[in-house]
N, CA, C and O atoms as a GROMACS GRO file, in nm:
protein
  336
    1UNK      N    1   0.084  -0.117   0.000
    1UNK     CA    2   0.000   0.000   0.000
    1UNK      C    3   0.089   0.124   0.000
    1UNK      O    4   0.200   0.136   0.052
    2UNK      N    5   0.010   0.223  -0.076
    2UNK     CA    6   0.151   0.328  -0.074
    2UNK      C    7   0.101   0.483   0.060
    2UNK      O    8  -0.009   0.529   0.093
    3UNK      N    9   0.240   0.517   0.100
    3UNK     CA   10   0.221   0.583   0.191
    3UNK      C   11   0.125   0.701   0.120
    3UNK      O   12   0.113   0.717  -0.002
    4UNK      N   13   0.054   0.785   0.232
    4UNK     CA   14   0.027   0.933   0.210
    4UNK      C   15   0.092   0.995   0.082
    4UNK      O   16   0.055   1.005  -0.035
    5UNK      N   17   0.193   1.028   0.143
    5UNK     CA   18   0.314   1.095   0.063
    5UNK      C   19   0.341   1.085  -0.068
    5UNK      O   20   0.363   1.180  -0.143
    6UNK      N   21   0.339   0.940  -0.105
    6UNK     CA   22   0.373   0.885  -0.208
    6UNK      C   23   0.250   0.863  -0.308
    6UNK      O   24   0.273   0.828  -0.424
    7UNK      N   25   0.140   0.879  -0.268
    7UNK     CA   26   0.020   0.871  -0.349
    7UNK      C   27   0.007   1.016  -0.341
    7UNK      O   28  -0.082   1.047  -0.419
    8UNK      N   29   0.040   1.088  -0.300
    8UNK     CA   30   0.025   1.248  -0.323
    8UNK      C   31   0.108   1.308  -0.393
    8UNK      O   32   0.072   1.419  -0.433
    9UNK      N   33   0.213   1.270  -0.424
    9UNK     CA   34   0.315   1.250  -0.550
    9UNK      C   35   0.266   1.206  -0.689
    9UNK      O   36   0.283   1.272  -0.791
   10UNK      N   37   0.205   1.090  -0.682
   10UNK     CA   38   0.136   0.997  -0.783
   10UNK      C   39   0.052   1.108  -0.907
   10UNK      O   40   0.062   1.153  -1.021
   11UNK      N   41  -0.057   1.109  -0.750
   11UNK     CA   42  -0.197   1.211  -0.837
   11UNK      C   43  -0.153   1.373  -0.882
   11UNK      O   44  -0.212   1.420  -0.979
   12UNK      N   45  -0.031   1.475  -0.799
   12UNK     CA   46   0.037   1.547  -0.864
   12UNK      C   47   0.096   1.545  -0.998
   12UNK      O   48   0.083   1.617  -1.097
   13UNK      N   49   0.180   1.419  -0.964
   13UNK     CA   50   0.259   1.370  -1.136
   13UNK      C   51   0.172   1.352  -1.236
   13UNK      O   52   0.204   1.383  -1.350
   14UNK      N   53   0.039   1.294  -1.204
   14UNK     CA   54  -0.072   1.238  -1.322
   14UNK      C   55  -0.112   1.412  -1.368
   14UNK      O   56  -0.102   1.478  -1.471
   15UNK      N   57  -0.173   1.444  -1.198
   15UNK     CA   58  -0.216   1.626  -1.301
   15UNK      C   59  -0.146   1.705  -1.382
   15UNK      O   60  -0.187   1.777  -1.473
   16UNK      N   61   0.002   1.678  -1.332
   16UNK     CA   62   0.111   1.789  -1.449
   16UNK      C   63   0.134   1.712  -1.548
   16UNK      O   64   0.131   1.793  -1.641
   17UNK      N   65   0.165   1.566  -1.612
   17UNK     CA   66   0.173   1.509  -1.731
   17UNK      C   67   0.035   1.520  -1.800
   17UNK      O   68   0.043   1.496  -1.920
   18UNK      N   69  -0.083   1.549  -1.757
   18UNK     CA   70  -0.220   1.548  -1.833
   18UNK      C   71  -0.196   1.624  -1.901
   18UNK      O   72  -0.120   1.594  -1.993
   19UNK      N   73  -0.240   1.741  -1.893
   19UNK     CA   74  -0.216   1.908  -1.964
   19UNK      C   75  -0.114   1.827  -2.073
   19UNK      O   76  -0.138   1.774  -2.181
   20UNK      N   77   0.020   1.843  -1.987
   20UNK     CA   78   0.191   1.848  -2.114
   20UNK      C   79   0.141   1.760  -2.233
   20UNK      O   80   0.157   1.783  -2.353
   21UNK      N   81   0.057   1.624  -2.157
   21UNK     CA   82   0.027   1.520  -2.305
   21UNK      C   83  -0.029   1.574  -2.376
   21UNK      O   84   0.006   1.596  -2.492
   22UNK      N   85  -0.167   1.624  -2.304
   22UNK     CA   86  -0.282   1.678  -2.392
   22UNK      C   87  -0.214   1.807  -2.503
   22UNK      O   88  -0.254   1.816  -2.619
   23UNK      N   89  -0.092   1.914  -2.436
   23UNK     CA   90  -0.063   1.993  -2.532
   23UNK      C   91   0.038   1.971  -2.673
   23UNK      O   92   0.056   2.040  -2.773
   24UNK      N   93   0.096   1.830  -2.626
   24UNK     CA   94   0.199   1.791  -2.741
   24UNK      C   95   0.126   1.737  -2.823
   24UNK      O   96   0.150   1.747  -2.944
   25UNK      N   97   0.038   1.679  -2.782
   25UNK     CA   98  -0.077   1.608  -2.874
   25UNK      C   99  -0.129   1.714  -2.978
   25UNK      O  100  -0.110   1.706  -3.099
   26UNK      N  101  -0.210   1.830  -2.904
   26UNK     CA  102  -0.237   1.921  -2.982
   26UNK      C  103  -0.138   1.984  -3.079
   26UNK      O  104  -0.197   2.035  -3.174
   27UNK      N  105   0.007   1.996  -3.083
   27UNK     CA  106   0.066   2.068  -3.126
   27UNK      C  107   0.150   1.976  -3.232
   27UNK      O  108   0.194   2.023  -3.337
   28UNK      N  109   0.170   1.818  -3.189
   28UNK     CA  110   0.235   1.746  -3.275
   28UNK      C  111   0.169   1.687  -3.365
   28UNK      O  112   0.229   1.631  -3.456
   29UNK      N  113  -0.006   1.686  -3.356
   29UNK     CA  114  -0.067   1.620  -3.446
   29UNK      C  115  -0.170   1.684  -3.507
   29UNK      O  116  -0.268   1.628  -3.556
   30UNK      N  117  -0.145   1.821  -3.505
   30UNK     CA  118  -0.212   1.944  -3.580
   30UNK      C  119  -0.378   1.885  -3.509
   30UNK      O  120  -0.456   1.812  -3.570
   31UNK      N  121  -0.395   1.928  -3.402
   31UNK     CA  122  -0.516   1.924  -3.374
   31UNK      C  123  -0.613   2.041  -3.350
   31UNK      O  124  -0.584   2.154  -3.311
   32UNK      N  125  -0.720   1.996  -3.377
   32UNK     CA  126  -0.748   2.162  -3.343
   32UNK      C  127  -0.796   2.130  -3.155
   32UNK      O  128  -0.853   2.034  -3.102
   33UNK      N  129  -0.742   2.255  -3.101
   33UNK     CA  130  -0.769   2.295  -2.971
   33UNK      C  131  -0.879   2.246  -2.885
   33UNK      O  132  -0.871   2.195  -2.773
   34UNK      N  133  -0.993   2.274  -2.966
   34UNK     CA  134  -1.114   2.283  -2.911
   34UNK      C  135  -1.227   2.138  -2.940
   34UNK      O  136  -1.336   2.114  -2.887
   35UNK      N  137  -1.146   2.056  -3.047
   35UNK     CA  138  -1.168   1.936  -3.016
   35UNK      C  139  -1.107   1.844  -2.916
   35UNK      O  140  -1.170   1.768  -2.842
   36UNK      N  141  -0.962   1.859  -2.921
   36UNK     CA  142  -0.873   1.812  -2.828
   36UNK      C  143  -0.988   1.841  -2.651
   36UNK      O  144  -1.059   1.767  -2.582
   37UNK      N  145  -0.952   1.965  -2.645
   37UNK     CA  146  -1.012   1.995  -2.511
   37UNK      C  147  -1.173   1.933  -2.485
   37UNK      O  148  -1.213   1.896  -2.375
   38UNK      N  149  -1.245   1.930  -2.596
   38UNK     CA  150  -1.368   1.875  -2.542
   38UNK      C  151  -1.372   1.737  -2.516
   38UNK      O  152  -1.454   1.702  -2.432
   39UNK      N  153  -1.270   1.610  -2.595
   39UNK     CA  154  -1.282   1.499  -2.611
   39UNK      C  155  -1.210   1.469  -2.461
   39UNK      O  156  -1.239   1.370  -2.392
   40UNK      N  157  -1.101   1.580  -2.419
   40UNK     CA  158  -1.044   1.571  -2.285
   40UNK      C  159  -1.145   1.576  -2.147
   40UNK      O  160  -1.137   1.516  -2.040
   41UNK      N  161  -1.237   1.669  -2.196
   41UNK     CA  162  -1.321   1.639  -2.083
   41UNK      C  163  -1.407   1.550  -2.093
   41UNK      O  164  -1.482   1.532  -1.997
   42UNK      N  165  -1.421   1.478  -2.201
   42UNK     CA  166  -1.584   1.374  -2.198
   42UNK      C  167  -1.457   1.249  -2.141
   42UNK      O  168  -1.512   1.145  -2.108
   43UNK      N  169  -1.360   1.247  -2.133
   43UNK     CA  170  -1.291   1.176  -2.105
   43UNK      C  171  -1.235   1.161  -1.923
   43UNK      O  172  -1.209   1.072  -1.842
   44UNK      N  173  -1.239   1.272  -1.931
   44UNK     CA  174  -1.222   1.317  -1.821
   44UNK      C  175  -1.322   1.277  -1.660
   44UNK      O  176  -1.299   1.230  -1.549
   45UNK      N  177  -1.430   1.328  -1.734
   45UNK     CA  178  -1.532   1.345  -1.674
   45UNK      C  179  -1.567   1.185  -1.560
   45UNK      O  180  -1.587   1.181  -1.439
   46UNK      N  181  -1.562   1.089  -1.648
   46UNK     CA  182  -1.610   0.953  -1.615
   46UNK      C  183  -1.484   0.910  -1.495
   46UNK      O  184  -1.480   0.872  -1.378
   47UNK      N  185  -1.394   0.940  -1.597
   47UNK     CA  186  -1.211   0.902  -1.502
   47UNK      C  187  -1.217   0.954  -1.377
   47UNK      O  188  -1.168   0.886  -1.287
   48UNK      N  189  -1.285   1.100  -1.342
   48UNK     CA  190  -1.266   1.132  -1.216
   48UNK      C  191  -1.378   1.097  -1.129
   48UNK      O  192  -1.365   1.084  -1.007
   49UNK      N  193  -1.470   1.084  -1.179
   49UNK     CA  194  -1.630   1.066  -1.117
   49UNK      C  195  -1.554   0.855  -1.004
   49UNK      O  196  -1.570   0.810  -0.891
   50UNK      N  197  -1.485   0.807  -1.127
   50UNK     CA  198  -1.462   0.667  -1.079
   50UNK      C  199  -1.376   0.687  -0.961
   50UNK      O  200  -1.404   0.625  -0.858
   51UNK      N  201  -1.252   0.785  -0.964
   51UNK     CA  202  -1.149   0.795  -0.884
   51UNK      C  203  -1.232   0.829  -0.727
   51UNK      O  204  -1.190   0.775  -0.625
   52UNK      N  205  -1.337   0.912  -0.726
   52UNK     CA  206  -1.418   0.978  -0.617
   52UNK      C  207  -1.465   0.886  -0.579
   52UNK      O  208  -1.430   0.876  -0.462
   53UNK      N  209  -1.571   0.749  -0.625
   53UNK     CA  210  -1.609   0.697  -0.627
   53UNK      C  211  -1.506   0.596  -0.528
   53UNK      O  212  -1.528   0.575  -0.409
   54UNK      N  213  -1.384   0.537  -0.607
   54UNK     CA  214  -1.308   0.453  -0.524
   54UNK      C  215  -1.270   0.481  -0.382
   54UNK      O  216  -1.256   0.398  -0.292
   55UNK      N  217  -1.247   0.683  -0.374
   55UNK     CA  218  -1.225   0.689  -0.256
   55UNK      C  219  -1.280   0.710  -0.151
   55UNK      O  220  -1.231   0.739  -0.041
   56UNK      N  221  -1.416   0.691  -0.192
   56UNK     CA  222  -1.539   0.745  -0.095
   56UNK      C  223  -1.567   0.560  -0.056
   56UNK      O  224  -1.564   0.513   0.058
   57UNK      N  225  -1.586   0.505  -0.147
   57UNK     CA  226  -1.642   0.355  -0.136
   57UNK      C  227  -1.554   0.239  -0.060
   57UNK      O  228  -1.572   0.166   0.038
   58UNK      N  229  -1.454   0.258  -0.155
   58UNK     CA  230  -1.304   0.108  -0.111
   58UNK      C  231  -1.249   0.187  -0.036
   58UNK      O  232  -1.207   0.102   0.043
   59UNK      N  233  -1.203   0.312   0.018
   59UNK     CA  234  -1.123   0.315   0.098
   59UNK      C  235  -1.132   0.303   0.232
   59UNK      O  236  -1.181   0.383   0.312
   60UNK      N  237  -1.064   0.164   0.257
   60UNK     CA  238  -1.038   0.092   0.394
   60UNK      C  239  -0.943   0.141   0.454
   60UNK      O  240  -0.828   0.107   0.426
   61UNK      N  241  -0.965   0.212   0.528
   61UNK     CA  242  -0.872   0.256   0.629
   61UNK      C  243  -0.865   0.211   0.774
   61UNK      O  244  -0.971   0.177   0.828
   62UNK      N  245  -0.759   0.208   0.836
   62UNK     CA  246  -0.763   0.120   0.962
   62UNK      C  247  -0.770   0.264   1.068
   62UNK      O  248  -0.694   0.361   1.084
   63UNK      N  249  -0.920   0.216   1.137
   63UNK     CA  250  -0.936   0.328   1.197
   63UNK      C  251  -0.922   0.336   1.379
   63UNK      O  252  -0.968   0.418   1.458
   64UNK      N  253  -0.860   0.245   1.395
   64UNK     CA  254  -0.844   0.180   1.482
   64UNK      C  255  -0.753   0.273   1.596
   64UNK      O  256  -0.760   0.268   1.718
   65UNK      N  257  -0.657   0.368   1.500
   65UNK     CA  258  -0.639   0.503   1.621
   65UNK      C  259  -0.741   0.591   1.632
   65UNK      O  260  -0.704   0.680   1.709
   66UNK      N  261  -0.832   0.607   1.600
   66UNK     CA  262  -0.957   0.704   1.626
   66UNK      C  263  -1.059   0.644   1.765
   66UNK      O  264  -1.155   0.567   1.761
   67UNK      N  265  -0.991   0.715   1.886
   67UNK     CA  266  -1.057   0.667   1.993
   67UNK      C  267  -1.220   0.741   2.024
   67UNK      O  268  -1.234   0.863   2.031
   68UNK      N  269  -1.291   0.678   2.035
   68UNK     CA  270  -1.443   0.703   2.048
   68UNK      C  271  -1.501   0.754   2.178
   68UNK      O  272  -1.546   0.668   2.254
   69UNK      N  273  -1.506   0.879   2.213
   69UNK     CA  274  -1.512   0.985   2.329
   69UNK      C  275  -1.690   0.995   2.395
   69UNK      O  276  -1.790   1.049   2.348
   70UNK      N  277  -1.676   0.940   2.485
   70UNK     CA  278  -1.848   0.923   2.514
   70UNK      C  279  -1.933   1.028   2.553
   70UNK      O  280  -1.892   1.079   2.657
   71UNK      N  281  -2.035   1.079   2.510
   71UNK     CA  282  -2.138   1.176   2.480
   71UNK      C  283  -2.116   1.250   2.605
   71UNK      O  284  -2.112   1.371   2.583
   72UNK      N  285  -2.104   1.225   2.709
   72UNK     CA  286  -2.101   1.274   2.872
   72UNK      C  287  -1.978   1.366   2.876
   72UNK      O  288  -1.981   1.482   2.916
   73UNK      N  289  -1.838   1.281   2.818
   73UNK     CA  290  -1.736   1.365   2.815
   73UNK      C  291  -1.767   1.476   2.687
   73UNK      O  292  -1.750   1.596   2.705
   74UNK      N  293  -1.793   1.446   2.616
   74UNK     CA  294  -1.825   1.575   2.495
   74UNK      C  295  -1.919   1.698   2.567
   74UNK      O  296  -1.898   1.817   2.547
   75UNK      N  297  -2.049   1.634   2.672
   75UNK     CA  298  -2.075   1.731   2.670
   75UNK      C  299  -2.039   1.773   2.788
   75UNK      O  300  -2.088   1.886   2.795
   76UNK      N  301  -1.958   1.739   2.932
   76UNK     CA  302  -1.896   1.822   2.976
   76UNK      C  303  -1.754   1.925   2.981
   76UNK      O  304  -1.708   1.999   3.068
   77UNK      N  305  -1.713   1.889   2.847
   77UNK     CA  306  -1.651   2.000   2.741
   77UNK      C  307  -1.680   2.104   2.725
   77UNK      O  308  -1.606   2.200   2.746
   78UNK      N  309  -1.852   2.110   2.663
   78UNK     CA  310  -1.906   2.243   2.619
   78UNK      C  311  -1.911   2.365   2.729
   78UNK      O  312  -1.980   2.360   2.831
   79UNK      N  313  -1.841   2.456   2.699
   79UNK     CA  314  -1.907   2.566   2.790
   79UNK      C  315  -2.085   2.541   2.886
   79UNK      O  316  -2.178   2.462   2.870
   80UNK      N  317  -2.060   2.653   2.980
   80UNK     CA  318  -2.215   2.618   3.060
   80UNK      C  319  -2.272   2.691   2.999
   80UNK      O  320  -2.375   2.632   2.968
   81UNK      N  321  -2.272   2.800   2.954
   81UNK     CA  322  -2.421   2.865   2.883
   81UNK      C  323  -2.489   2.753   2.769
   81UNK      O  324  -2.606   2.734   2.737
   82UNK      N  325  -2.344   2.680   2.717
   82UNK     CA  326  -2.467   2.599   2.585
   82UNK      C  327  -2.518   2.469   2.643
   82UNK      O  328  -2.593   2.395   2.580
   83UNK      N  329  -2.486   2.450   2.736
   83UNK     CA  330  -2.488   2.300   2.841
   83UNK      C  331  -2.654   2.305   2.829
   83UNK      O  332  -2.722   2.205   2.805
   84UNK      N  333  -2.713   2.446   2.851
   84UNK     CA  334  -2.825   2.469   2.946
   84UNK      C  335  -2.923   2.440   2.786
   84UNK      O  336  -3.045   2.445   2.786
   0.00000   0.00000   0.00000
Protein backbone atom coordinates (compact mmCIF):
# COMPACT_ATOMS: atom_id res chain seq x y z
CA UNK A 1 0.00 0.00 0.00
CA UNK A 2 1.51 3.28 -0.74
CA UNK A 3 2.21 5.83 1.91
CA UNK A 4 0.27 9.33 2.10
CA UNK A 5 3.14 10.95 0.63
CA UNK A 6 3.73 8.85 -2.08
CA UNK A 7 0.20 8.71 -3.49
CA UNK A 8 0.25 12.48 -3.23
CA UNK A 9 3.15 12.50 -5.50
CA UNK A 10 1.36 9.97 -7.83
CA UNK A 11 -1.97 12.11 -8.37
CA UNK A 12 0.37 15.47 -8.64
CA UNK A 13 2.59 13.70 -11.36
CA UNK A 14 -0.72 12.38 -13.22
CA UNK A 15 -2.16 16.26 -13.01
CA UNK A 16 1.11 17.89 -14.49
CA UNK A 17 1.73 15.09 -17.31
CA UNK A 18 -2.20 15.48 -18.33
CA UNK A 19 -2.16 19.08 -19.64
CA UNK A 20 1.91 18.48 -21.14
CA UNK A 21 0.27 15.20 -23.05
CA UNK A 22 -2.82 16.78 -23.92
CA UNK A 23 -0.63 19.93 -25.32
CA UNK A 24 1.99 17.91 -27.41
CA UNK A 25 -0.77 16.08 -28.74
CA UNK A 26 -2.37 19.21 -29.82
CA UNK A 27 0.66 20.68 -31.27
CA UNK A 28 2.35 17.46 -32.75
CA UNK A 29 -0.67 16.20 -34.46
CA UNK A 30 -2.12 19.44 -35.80
CA UNK A 31 -5.16 19.23 -33.74
CA UNK A 32 -7.48 21.62 -33.43
CA UNK A 33 -7.69 22.95 -29.71
CA UNK A 34 -11.14 22.83 -29.11
CA UNK A 35 -11.69 19.36 -30.16
CA UNK A 36 -8.73 18.12 -28.28
CA UNK A 37 -10.12 19.95 -25.11
CA UNK A 38 -13.68 18.75 -25.42
CA UNK A 39 -12.82 14.99 -26.11
CA UNK A 40 -10.44 15.71 -22.85
CA UNK A 41 -13.21 16.39 -20.83
CA UNK A 42 -15.84 13.74 -21.98
CA UNK A 43 -12.91 11.76 -21.05
CA UNK A 44 -12.22 13.17 -18.21
CA UNK A 45 -15.32 13.45 -16.74
CA UNK A 46 -16.10 9.53 -16.15
CA UNK A 47 -12.11 9.02 -15.02
CA UNK A 48 -12.66 11.32 -12.15
CA UNK A 49 -16.30 10.66 -11.17
CA UNK A 50 -14.62 6.67 -10.79
CA UNK A 51 -11.49 7.95 -8.84
CA UNK A 52 -14.18 9.78 -6.17
CA UNK A 53 -16.09 6.97 -6.27
CA UNK A 54 -13.08 4.53 -5.24
CA UNK A 55 -12.25 6.89 -2.56
CA UNK A 56 -15.39 7.45 -0.95
CA UNK A 57 -16.42 3.55 -1.36
CA UNK A 58 -13.04 1.08 -1.11
CA UNK A 59 -11.23 3.15 0.98
CA UNK A 60 -10.38 0.92 3.94
CA UNK A 61 -8.72 2.55 6.29
CA UNK A 62 -7.63 1.20 9.62
CA UNK A 63 -9.36 3.28 11.97
CA UNK A 64 -8.44 1.80 14.82
CA UNK A 65 -6.39 5.03 16.21
CA UNK A 66 -9.57 7.04 16.26
CA UNK A 67 -10.57 6.67 19.93
CA UNK A 68 -14.43 7.03 20.48
CA UNK A 69 -15.12 9.85 23.29
CA UNK A 70 -18.48 9.23 25.14
CA UNK A 71 -21.38 11.76 24.80
CA UNK A 72 -21.01 12.74 28.72
CA UNK A 73 -17.36 13.65 28.15
CA UNK A 74 -18.25 15.75 24.95
CA UNK A 75 -20.75 17.31 26.70
CA UNK A 76 -18.97 18.22 29.76
CA UNK A 77 -16.51 20.00 27.41
CA UNK A 78 -19.06 22.43 26.19
CA UNK A 79 -19.07 25.66 27.90
CA UNK A 80 -22.15 26.18 30.60
CA UNK A 81 -24.21 28.65 28.83
CA UNK A 82 -24.67 25.99 25.85
CA UNK A 83 -24.88 23.00 28.41
CA UNK A 84 -28.25 24.69 29.46
Amino acid sequence: MLSVAKKHLFIMLICCLVPIIGLTAVFLFDLPASRAFFYGMVLLCPLLHLLMMRSMIGGHHDHSQHKSIPLSDKLESLPADIQQ
